[in-house]
C-alpha positions as CSV (number, residue, x, y, z in Angstrom):
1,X,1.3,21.4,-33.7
2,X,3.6,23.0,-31.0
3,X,1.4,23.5,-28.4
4,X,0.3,19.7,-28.6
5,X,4.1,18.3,-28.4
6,X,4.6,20.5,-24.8
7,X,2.0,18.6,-22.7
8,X,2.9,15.1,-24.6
9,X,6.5,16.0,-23.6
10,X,5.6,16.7,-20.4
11,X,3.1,13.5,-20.0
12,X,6.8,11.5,-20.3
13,X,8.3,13.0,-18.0
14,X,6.0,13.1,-15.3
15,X,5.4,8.8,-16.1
16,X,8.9,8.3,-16.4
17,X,9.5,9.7,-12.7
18,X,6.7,8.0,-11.1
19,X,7.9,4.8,-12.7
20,X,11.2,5.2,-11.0
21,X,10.1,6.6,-8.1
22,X,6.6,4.2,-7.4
23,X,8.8,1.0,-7.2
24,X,11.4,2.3,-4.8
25,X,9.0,3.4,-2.5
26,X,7.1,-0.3,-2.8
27,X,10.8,-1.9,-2.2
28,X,10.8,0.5,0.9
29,X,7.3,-0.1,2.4
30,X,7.7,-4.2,1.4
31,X,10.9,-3.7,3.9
32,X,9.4,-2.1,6.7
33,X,6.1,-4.3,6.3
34,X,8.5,-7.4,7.1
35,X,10.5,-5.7,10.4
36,X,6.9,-4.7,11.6
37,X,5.7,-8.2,11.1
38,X,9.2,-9.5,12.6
39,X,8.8,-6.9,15.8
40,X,4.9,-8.8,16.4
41,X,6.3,-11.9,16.2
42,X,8.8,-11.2,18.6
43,X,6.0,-10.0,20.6
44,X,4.2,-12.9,20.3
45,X,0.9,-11.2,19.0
46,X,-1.4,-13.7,17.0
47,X,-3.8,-11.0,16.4
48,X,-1.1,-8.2,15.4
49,X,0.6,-10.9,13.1
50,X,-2.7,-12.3,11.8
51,X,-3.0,-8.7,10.2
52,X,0.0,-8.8,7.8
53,X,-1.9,-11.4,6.3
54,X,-4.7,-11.2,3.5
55,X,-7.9,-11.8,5.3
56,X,-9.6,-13.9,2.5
57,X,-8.9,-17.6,1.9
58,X,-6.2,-18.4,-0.5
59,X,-3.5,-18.0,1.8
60,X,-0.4,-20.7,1.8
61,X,2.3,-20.7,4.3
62,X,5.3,-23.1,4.9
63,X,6.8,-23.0,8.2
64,X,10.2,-24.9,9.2
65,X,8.9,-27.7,11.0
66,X,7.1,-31.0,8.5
67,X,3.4,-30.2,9.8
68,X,3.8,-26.7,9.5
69,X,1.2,-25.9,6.6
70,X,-1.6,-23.3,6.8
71,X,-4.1,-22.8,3.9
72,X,-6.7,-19.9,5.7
73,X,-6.0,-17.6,8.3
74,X,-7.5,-19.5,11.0
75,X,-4.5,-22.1,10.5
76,X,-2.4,-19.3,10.3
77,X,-3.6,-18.2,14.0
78,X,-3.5,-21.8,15.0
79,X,0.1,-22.1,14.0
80,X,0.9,-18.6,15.6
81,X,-0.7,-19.6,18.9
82,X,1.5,-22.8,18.5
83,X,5.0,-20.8,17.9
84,X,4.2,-18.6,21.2
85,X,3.0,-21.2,23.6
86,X,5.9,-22.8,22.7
87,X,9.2,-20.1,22.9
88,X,9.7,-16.7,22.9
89,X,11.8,-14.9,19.9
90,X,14.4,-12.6,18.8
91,X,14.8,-12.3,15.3
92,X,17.3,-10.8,13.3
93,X,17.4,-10.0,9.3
94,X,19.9,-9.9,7.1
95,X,20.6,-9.4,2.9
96,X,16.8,-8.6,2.7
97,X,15.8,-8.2,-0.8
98,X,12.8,-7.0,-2.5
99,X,10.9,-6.9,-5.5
100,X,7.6,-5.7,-7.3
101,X,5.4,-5.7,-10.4
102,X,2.4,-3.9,-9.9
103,X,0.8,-4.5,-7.1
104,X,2.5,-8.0,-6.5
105,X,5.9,-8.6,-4.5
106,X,8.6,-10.5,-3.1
107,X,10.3,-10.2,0.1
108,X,13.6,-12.4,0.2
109,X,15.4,-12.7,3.9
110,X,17.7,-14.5,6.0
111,X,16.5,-14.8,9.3
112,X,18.7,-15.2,12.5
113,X,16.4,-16.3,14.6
114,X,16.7,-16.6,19.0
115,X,14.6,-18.8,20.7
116,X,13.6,-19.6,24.3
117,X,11.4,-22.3,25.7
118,X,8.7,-21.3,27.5
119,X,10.2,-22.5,31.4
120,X,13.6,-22.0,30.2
121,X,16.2,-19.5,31.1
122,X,18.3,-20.5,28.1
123,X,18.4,-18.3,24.5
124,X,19.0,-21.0,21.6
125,X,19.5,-20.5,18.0
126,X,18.9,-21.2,14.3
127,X,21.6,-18.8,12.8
128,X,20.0,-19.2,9.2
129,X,16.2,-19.1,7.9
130,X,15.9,-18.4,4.5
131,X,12.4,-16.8,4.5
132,X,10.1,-16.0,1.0
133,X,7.1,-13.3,1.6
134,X,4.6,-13.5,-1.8
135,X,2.3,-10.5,-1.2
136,X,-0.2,-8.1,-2.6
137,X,-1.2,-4.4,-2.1
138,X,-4.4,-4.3,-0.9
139,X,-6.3,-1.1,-0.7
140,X,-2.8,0.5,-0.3
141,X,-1.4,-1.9,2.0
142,X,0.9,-4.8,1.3
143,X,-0.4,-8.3,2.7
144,X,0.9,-11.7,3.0
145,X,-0.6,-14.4,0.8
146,X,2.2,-17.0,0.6
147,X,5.0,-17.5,2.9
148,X,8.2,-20.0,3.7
149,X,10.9,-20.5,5.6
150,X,13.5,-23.2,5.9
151,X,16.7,-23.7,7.9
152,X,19.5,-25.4,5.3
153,X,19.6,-28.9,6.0
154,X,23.1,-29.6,8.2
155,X,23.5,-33.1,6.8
156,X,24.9,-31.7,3.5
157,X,28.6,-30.6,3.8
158,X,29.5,-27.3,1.8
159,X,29.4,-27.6,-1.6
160,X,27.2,-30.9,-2.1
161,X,23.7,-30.5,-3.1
162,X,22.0,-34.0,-1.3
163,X,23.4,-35.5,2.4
164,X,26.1,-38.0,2.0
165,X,24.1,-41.4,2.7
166,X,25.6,-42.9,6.3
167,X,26.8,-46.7,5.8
């Protein structure tokens, strides 16, 4: 009965570190997954972009502005092309927070994000994006199936949940 309880034993141990250790590595690649997709963007790269993404339909992403909705990956490239014809980017992260349960994640960001018109000389910026990344691992990699951001709305004072109506 002895020599049965050592590899049991030892079974434990070795799942209890890969437990700990598996998730902590997931956090770390989920992390560097969204800086790499931050630094294409800020390259203005559709195709490097488009490849953070999963590459089947099923994909849903929210962007800031009210007609910004892609459902496939060719409105995703659509939307991209849109965003770089449009301004140039530097984007900044903050109190980014992960999390994972199997091969499923979260990736929870504020964004500050610098903008320039195309023709302009000017830098302009949104100091707050909240940004949501929903991905999966995929042969080993994490992609992008869902994804939103939002600026807070600057018609509601601190502390007050809905805008104060104007008379």
């Amino acid at each position: 009965m002895k020599f049965l309880r050592l590899p049991f034993l030892f079974s434990l141990l070795l799942l209890s570190l890969t437990s700990t250790i598996t998730p902590a590595d997931d956090n770390k690649d989920l992390e560097v997954m969204m800086k790499d997709f931050v630094k294409a963007y800020d390259q203005g790269d559709v195709k490097a972009v488009a490849q953070f993404y999963v590459q089947d339909d099923g994909i849903d992403v929210w962007g800031t502005a009210k007609d910004e909705h892609a459902t496939n990956l060719s409105e995703v490239k659509e939307a991209l092309m849109r965003d770089f014809k449009e301004a140039k980017t530097r984007i900044t992260t903050h109190n980014n927070r992960t999390f994972t349960r199997g091969e499923a994640g979260v990736i929870l960001s504020e964004w500050a994000v610098e903008y320039q018109h195309q023709g302009s000389s000017e830098w302009k910026q949104i100091p707050q994006v909240r940004t949501t990344l929903y991905v999966e691992k995929r042969d080993g990699v994490w992609k992008i199936r869902h994804a939103h951001w939002s600026d807070p709305q600057v018609y509601h004072p601190d502390g007050r949940s809905f805008p104060i109506d104007k008379k």
